[in-house]
N, C-alpha and C positions, 0 to 999 in steps of 0.2 A: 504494500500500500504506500501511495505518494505522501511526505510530509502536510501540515494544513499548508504551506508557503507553496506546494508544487500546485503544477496544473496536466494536465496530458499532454505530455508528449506527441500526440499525432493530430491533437488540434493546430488550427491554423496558428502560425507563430506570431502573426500582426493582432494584435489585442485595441479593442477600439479606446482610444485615448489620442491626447495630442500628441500629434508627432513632431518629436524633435529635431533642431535642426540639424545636430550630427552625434550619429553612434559610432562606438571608439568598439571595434572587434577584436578580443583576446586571446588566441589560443594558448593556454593553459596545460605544460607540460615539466610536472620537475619543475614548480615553482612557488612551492610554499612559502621559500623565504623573500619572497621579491612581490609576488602579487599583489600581497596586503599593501604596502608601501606605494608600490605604483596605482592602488586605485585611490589608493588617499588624494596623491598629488594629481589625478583627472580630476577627484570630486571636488577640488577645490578652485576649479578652471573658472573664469565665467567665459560661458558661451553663448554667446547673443542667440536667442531661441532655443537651447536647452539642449542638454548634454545626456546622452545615455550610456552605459555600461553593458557589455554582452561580453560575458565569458564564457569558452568554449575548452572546459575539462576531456582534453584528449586522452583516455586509460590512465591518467598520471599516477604512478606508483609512489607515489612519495604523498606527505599529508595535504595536498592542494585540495580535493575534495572537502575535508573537515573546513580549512580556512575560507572557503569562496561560501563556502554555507553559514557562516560564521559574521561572514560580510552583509548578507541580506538583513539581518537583524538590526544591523548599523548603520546602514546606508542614509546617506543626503543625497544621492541622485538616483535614478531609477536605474538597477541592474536586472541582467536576466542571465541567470545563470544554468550553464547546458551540460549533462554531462555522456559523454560518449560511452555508450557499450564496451569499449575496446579502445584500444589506442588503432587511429586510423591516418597518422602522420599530419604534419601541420598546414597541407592545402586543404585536406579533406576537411578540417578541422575551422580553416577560415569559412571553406564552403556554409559550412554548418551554420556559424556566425553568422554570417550575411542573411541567411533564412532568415534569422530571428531579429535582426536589425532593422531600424524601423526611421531609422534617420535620412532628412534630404540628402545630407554627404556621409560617407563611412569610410572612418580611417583604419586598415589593421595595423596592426606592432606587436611583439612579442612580449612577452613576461620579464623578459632580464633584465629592465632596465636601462639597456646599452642605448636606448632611445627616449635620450630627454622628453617628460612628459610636459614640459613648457614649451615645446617644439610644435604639439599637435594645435596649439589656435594659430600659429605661423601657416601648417601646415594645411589649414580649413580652411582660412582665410584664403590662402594660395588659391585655393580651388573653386572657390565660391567666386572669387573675384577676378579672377585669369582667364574667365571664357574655357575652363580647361574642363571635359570630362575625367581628367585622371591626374595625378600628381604626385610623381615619385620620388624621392627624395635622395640624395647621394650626400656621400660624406669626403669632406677634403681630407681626413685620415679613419682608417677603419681601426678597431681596437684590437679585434678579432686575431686570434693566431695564423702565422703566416700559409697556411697549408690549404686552412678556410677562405682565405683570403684566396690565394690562387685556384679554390675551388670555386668561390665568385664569379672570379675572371674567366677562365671557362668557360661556367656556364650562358654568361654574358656573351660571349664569343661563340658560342654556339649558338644562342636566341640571333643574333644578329644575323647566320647565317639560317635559319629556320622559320624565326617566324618575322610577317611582315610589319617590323617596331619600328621606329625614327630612329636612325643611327647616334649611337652615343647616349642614350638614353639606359641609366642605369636601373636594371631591375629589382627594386629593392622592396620587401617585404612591408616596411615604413611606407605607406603610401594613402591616397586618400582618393577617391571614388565619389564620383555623381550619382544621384538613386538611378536614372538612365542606365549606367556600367550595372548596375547592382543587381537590377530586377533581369538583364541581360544575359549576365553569365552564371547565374542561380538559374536558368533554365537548363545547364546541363546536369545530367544527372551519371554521369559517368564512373567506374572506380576508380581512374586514375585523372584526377582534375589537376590541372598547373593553372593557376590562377592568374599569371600573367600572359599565357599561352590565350586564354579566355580571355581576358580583357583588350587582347589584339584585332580579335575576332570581330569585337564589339564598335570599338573607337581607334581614330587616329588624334585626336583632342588629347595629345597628352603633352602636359607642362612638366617641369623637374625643379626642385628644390634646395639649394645646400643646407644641410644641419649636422646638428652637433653628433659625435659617437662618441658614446665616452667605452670605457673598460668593464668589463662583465662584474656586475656586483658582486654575486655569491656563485659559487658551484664551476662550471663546465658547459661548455656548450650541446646540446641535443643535436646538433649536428653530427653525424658520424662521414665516414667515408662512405660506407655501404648507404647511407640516407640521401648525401648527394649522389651517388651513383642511379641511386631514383628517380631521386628528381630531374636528372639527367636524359632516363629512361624513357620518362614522361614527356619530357620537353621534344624529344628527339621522334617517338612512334605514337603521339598525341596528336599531334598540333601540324606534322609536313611529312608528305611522302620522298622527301629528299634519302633517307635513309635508299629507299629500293630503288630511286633512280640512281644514286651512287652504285647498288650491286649491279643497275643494267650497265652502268657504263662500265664497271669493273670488269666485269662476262664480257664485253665484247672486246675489252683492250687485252684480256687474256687470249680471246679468243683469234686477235691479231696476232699475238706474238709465237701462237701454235701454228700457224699460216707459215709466215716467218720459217721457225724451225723444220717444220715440213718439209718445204721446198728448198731450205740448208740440207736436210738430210739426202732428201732424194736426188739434189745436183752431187752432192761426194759421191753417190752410190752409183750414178750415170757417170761420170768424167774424172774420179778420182778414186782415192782410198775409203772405203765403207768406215763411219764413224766409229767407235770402241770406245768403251767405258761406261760402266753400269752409273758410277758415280754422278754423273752427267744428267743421266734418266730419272735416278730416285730423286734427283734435287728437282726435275721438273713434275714428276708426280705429285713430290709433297706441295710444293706451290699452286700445281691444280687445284688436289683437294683441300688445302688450306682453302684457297681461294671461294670454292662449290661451298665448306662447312659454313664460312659465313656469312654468302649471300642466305643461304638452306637458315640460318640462325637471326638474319635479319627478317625474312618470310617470315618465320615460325613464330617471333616476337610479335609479329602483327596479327596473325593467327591467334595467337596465344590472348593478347588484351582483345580482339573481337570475339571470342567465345567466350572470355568472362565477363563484358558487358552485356552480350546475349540472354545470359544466365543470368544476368542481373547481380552478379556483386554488389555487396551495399558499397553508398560511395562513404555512408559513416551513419551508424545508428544510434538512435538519440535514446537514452536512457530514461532520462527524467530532464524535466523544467522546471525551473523556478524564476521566481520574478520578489523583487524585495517591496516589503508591505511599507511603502514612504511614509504612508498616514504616521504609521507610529514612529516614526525616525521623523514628522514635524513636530510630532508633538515632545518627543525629547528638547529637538533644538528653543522649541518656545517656553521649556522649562528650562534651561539651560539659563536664557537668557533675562528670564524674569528672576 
């Protein structure tokens, strides 16, 4: 049974009330000792038309559950708080957010802290006032260990050649969204969503930002290698068939250079000494079949996420909901104050 503060989960997540002008999306992983803190310093923003809260409890194994439930009882702005069946990574996890966000612009950020919460009325303001559907923010120094760091780069360098963005524009988690963008790419309902792959889909209206990075407050990053190697995944047999046009063009430049060899062979064997040496051969075998496994591995990869959408993968199942009962959080502050 749901606490009294919950609601059902499979009801529609827009709740009739006034809507605000911007909801801040959390995904919530491995951060109990940060969350508390960074929701403090949103609730204390003023946001000309009204500031919401949607956290988005991705399996987090650590006590973030206890604390975000802890939070509704306190709250000065309105939170709604999600929590996921399972951990289903942190797109899946913004996905989720946005369902439940209810704001003209939505900014996501992560838990750590590494993104100044005085940065997001810069960052709304940007978007609201720049004619921009979308507004992503870069950092003149990243805090992030060097390894993450070059797994950014990357993966930037791969978006540039994959999906149709504005060159130079960095793709950064820190970003801030039109309800336009929002209501747009919450229409896919896929298992493997890249959120910025989907918002290309949507708009070319995208502005950029500089802001602060500062250094990870507590703990380690939730990034792993294997997590970027994902998102990776995603980015690369989501969003562009570049992958199989690269194996068509691979197969045929193979398939030139057997041409090639062929008629090498068959002129020594007509006009000269017949070629010799196995050495020669296995080294061209293995280069075939190397060649065959990974076109056959990049099919199969496409294969492979079409039949688990088919089957319907969840793209992330919603546990429970809750929403923070403000009435009694005014009535504290009006005792407070008296």
């Amino acid at each position: 049974m749901l606490s009294p503060l919950a609601i059902d989960a499979s009801a529609d997540p827009a709740e009739p009330s006034v809507t605000p002008a911007l909801s801040v999306v959390i995904p919530v992983y491995n951060g109990a000792r940060t969350i508390g803190e960074l929701v403090a310093a949103l609730s204390s923003l003023q946001v000309e038309g009204g500031l919401e809260i949607v956290l988005v409890n991705d399996g987090s194994p650590d006590d973030s559950d206890r604390v975000c439930r802890r939070m509704l009882e306190t709250a000065d702005v309105p939170i709604t708080y999600v929590e996921h069946a399972r951990n289903y990574g942190e797109h899946n996890a913004v996905m989720t957010g946005l369902r439940y966000a209810r704001g003209a612009f939505v900014i996501t950020m992560d838990d750590d802290l590494q993104n100044p919460p005085e940065e997001v009325l810069r960052l709304f303001r940007a978007c609201r006032d720049g004619a921009h559907d979308v507004v992503y923010t870069f950092y003149a120094e990243k805090k992030h260990a060097w390894w993450r760091n070059l797994g950014s780069r990357f993966a930037n360098w791969v978006a540039d050649m994959l999906l149709d963005k504005p060159r130079g524009v960095y793709l950064s988690s820190f970003r801030c969204m039109s309800r336009l963008v929002v209501d747009g790419i919450t229409r896919y309902e896929g298992p493997f969503p890249y959120v910025d792959g989907l918002i290309m889909q949507v708009t070319q209206r995208i502005g950029t930002l500089e802001v602060r990075h500062l250094p990870r407050a507590v703990g380690r990053s939730n990034y792993t290698l294997r997590r970027l190697v994902r998102l990776w995944l995603n980015l690369a047999f989501n969003f562009s068939l570049l992958p199989l046009r690269v194996a068509v063009v691979l197969g045929l430049a193979m398939a030139f250079l057997g041409i090639l060899g062929a008629l090498y062979v068959v002129g020594h064997a007509l006009f000269g000494d017949p070629p010799t040496g196995w050495a020669s051969i296995v080294t061209v075998i293995l280069l075939l079949s190397g060649v065959q496994l990974v076109m056959l591995g990049i099919i199969g990869e496409y294969l492979g996420r079409t039949f688990l959408t088919a089957n319907r993968k969840p793209q992330g199942l919603v546990r429970t909901v809750e929403r923070a009962r403000l009435a009694a959080a005014v009535s504290r502050s009006r005792d407070q104050r008296t």
